[in-house]
C-alpha positions in Angstrom: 48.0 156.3 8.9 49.7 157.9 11.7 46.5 160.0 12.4 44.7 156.7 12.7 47.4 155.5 15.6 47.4 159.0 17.1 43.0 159.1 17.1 43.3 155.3 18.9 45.3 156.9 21.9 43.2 159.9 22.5 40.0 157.9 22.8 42.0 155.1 24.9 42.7 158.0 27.2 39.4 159.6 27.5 38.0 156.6 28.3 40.6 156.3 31.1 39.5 159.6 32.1 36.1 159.1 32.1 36.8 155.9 34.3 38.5 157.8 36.6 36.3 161.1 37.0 33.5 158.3 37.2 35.4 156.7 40.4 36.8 159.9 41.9 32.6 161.0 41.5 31.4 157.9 43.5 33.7 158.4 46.2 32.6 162.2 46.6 29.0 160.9 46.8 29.8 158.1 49.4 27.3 155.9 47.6 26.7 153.9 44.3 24.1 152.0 43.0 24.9 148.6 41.0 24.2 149.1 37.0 26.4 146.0 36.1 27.8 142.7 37.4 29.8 141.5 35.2 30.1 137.5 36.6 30.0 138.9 39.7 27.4 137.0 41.9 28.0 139.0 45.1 27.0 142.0 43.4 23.3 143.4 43.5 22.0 144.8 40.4 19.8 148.2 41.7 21.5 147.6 45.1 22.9 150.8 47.1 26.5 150.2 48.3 28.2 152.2 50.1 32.1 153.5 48.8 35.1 153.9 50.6 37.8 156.3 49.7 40.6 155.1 47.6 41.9 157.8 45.2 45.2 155.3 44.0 42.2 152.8 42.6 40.1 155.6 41.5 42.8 157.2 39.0 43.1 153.1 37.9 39.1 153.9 37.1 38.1 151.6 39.8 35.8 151.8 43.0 36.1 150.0 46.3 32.4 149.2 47.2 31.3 147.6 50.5 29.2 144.6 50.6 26.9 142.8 53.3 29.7 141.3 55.1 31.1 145.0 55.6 34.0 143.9 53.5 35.7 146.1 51.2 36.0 145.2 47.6 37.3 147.2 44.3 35.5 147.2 40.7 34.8 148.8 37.9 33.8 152.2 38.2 31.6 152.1 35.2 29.5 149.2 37.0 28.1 151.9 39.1 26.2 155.2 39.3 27.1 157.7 41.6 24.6 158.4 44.4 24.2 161.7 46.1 22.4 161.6 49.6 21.3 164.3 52.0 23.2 163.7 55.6 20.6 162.1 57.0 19.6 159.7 54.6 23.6 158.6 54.4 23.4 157.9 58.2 20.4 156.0 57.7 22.0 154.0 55.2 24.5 153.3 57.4 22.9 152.2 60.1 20.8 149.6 58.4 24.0 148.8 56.1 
Protein backbone atom coordinates (compact mmCIF):
# COMPACT_ATOMS: atom_id res chain seq x y z
CA UNK A 1 0.00 0.00 0.00
CA UNK A 2 2.55 2.48 0.72
CA UNK A 3 3.96 2.24 -2.85
CA UNK A 4 0.36 3.06 -3.97
CA UNK A 5 0.48 6.49 -1.74
CA UNK A 6 4.13 7.11 -2.71
CA UNK A 7 3.18 6.47 -6.94
CA UNK A 8 0.06 9.19 -6.29
CA UNK A 9 2.60 11.93 -5.18
CA UNK A 10 5.08 11.48 -7.95
CA UNK A 11 2.46 11.81 -10.70
CA UNK A 12 0.73 14.83 -8.66
CA UNK A 13 4.15 16.42 -8.95
CA UNK A 14 4.91 15.84 -12.47
CA UNK A 15 1.92 17.08 -13.44
CA UNK A 16 2.81 20.22 -11.41
CA UNK A 17 5.91 20.22 -13.35
CA UNK A 18 4.61 19.89 -16.49
CA UNK A 19 2.17 22.94 -15.63
CA UNK A 20 4.89 24.89 -14.77
CA UNK A 21 7.53 24.18 -17.61
CA UNK A 22 4.26 24.63 -19.79
CA UNK A 23 3.89 28.34 -18.21
CA UNK A 24 7.53 29.24 -17.80
CA UNK A 25 7.48 28.00 -22.03
CA UNK A 26 4.66 30.51 -22.93
CA UNK A 27 6.23 33.26 -21.29
CA UNK A 28 9.66 32.55 -23.25
CA UNK A 29 7.65 32.56 -26.51
CA UNK A 30 5.77 35.90 -25.61
CA UNK A 31 2.61 34.30 -27.22
CA UNK A 32 -0.06 31.56 -26.76
CA UNK A 33 -2.75 30.42 -28.68
CA UNK A 34 -6.23 29.40 -26.79
CA UNK A 35 -6.73 25.39 -26.87
CA UNK A 36 -9.36 25.56 -23.90
CA UNK A 37 -11.88 27.83 -22.14
CA UNK A 38 -12.90 26.31 -19.56
CA UNK A 39 -16.36 28.66 -18.80
CA UNK A 40 -14.44 31.29 -19.69
CA UNK A 41 -16.40 33.48 -22.30
CA UNK A 42 -13.74 36.11 -22.71
CA UNK A 43 -11.47 33.60 -23.88
CA UNK A 44 -11.01 32.84 -27.75
CA UNK A 45 -10.61 29.34 -28.74
CA UNK A 46 -7.68 29.45 -31.81
CA UNK A 47 -7.13 33.17 -30.66
CA UNK A 48 -3.33 34.49 -30.37
CA UNK A 49 -2.78 36.23 -26.99
CA UNK A 50 -0.08 37.75 -26.11
CA UNK A 51 1.79 36.68 -22.43
CA UNK A 52 3.28 38.80 -19.91
CA UNK A 53 6.01 37.67 -17.60
CA UNK A 54 5.07 36.39 -14.36
CA UNK A 55 7.41 33.63 -13.14
CA UNK A 56 5.61 33.51 -9.18
CA UNK A 57 2.30 32.36 -11.32
CA UNK A 58 4.18 30.35 -13.77
CA UNK A 59 5.79 27.92 -10.96
CA UNK A 60 1.83 27.91 -9.64
CA UNK A 61 1.38 26.37 -13.51
CA UNK A 62 -0.46 29.45 -14.51
CA UNK A 63 -0.11 32.06 -17.38
CA UNK A 64 -1.07 35.71 -17.33
CA UNK A 65 -2.55 36.24 -20.89
CA UNK A 66 -3.64 39.67 -22.25
CA UNK A 67 -6.95 40.25 -23.74
CA UNK A 68 -8.68 42.91 -26.12
CA UNK A 69 -9.06 45.39 -23.45
CA UNK A 70 -5.15 45.17 -22.95
CA UNK A 71 -5.88 43.81 -19.53
CA UNK A 72 -3.90 41.33 -17.86
CA UNK A 73 -5.38 38.15 -16.71
CA UNK A 74 -3.87 34.64 -15.29
CA UNK A 75 -5.10 31.02 -16.32
CA UNK A 76 -4.27 27.77 -16.78
CA UNK A 77 -1.23 27.13 -18.51
CA UNK A 78 -2.46 23.97 -19.94
CA UNK A 79 -5.39 26.11 -21.78
CA UNK A 80 -2.70 27.20 -24.05
CA UNK A 81 0.07 26.37 -26.55
CA UNK A 82 3.05 28.13 -26.66
CA UNK A 83 3.77 30.30 -29.70
CA UNK A 84 7.11 31.04 -31.09
CA UNK A 85 7.28 34.15 -33.48
CA UNK A 86 10.06 35.66 -35.57
CA UNK A 87 10.74 39.49 -34.27
CA UNK A 88 8.87 40.88 -36.73
CA UNK A 89 5.82 39.01 -36.74
CA UNK A 90 5.70 39.68 -32.64
CA UNK A 91 5.85 43.49 -33.46
CA UNK A 92 3.14 43.08 -35.83
CA UNK A 93 1.14 41.33 -33.42
CA UNK A 94 1.54 43.95 -31.34
CA UNK A 95 0.63 46.57 -33.11
CA UNK A 96 -2.65 45.29 -34.25
CA UNK A 97 -3.17 43.73 -30.61
Amino acid sequence: MASVDKTSKSKSSSTSRSLQRRALNAIEAKFVVCVETGDYTDLQLRKLYRVKSDRSSAAEGYVRVVDDSEEDYLYPADWFMPVPLSSTAAKAFRAIS
